[in-house]
C-alpha positions as CSV (number, residue, x, y, z in Angstrom):
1,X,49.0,-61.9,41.4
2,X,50.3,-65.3,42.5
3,X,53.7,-66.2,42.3
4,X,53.2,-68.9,39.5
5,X,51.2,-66.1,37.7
6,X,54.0,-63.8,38.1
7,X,56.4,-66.6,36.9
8,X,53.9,-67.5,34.0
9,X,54.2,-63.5,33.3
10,X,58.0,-63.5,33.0
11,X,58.9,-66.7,31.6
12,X,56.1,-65.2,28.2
13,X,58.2,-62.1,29.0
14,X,61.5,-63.9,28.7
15,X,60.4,-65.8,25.4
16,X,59.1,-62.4,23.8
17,X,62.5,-60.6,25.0
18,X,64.5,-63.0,23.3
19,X,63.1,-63.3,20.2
20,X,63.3,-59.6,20.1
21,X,67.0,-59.7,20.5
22,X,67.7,-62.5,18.0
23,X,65.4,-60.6,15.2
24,X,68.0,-57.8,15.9
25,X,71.4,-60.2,15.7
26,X,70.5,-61.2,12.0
27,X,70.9,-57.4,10.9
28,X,74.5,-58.2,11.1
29,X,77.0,-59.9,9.8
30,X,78.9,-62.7,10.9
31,X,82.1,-60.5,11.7
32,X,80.1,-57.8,13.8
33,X,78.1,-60.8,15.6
34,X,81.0,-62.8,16.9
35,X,83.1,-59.4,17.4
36,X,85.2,-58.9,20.7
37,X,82.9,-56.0,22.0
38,X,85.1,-56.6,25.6
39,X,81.7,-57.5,27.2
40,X,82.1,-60.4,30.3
41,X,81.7,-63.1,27.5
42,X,83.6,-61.1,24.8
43,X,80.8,-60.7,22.3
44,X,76.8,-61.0,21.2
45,X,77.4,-64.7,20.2
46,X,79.7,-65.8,23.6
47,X,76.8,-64.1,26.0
48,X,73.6,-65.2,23.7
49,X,75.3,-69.1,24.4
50,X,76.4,-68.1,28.2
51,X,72.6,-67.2,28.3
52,X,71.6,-70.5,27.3
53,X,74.1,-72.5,29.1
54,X,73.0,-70.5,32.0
55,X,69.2,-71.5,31.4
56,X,70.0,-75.0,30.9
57,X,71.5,-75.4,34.0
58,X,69.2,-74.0,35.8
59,X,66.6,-75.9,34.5
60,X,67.8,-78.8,34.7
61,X,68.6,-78.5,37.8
62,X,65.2,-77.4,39.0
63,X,64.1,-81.0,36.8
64,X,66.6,-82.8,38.9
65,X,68.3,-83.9,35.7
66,X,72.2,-83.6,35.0
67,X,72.8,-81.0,32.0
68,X,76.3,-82.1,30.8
69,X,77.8,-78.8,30.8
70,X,80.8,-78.1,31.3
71,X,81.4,-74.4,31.9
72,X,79.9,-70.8,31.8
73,X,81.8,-69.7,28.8
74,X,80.5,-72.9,26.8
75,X,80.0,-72.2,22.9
76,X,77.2,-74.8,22.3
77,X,76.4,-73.6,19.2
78,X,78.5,-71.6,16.2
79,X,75.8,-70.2,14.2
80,X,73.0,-67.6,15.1
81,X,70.4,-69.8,13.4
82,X,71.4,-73.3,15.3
83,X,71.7,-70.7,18.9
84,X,68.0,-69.3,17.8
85,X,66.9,-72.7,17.2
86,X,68.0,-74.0,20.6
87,X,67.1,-70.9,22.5
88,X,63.2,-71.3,21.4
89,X,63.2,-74.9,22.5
90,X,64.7,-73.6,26.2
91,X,62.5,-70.8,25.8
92,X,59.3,-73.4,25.5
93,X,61.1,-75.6,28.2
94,X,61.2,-72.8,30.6
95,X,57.3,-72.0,30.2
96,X,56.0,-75.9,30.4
97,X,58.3,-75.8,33.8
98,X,56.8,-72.5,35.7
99,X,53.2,-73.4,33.9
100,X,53.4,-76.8,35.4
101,X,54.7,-75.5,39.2
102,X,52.6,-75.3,41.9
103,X,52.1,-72.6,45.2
104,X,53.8,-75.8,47.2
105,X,56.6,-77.2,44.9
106,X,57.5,-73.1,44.2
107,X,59.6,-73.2,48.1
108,X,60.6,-77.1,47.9
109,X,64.7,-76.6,48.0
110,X,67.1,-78.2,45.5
111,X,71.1,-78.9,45.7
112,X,73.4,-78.4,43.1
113,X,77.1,-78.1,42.6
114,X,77.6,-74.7,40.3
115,X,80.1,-74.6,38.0
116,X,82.4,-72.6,40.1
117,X,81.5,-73.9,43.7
118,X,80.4,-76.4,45.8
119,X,77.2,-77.4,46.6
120,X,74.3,-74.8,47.1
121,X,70.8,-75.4,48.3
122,X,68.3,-72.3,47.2
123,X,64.2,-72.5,46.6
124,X,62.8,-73.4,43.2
125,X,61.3,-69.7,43.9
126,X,64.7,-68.4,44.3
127,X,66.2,-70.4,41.8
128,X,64.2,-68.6,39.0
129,X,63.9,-65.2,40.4
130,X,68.1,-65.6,39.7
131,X,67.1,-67.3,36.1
132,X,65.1,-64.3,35.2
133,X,67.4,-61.3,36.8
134,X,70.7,-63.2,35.1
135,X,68.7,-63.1,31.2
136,X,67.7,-59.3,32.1
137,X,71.6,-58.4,33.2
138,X,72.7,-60.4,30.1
139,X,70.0,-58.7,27.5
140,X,71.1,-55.5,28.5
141,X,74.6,-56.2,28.0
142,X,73.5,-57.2,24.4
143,X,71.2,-54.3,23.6
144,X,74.8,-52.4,24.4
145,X,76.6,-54.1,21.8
146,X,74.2,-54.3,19.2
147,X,74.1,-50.1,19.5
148,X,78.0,-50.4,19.1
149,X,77.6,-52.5,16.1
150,X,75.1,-49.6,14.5
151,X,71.9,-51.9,15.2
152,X,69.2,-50.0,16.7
153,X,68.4,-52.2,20.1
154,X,64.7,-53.4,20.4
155,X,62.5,-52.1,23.3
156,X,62.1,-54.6,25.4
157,X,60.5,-53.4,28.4
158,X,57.6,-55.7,30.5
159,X,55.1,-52.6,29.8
160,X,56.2,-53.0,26.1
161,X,55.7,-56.8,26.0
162,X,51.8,-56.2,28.4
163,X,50.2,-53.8,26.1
């Protein structure tokens, strides 16, 4: 498998994960969903918005476009419905960009200023392997909390998603 393939494999991966965790979120209630659960951005709703702040700025970055954020901890949206809304569009965003990479442009390098450091030059390669592993670390952080909140977590596993 070639890298792009494998990129192409998570990015379908990523889209299928998420949707899997936001089918789960509406089993609860406002009050649950937005709850301090003492995870690194508090709750379900702070680290479903840190994931897509995260992807945004990665994206973007990888584009060579500004993305306007200001920080990590960003609430872009209040409701679960606007955040779902926005994280299919990233979702689709993400795929068009690894479906439209090639074997070259995959190890052209990119600078950006992070939101907590200087400047950093990494590979577009790199740059998404870090895309991917951040929404896996993040997803599992939220399949935590939704078993603290009484909601049975989906399976989301890559042999899950390939069958």
């Amino acid at each position: 498998m070639t890298i792009i393939a494998n990129f192409q494999l998570l990015a379908n991966f990523n889209t299928w994960a998420n949707t899997k965790i936001f089918s789960a979120c509406k089993e609860l209630d406002d009050t649950e969903y937005k709850k301090d659960r003492k995870a690194f951005f508090s709750s379900i709703h702070g680290t479903l918005n840190h994931l897509l702040v995260v992807d945004r700025a990665y994206i973007s970055r990888i584009e060579g476009k500004d993305h306007g954020l200001k920080s990590l901890d960003q609430i872009l949206y209040e409701k679960l419905f606007q955040l779902e809304e926005a994280r299919i569009k990233e979702d689709k965003r993400l795929l068009d960009l690894v479906n439209n990479l090639s074997e070259e442009s995959i190890h052209k390098e990119i600078t950006y200023k992070g939101f907590e450091t200087g400047n950093q030059t990494y590979t577009i390669n790199l740059v998404l392997i870090t895309l991917f592993n951040h929404q896996t670390h993040h997803r599992g952080q939220i399949h935590n909390m939704l078993s603290q909140a009484g909601v049975k977590p989906p399976q989301i596993d890559i042999p899950d998603f390939v069958k």
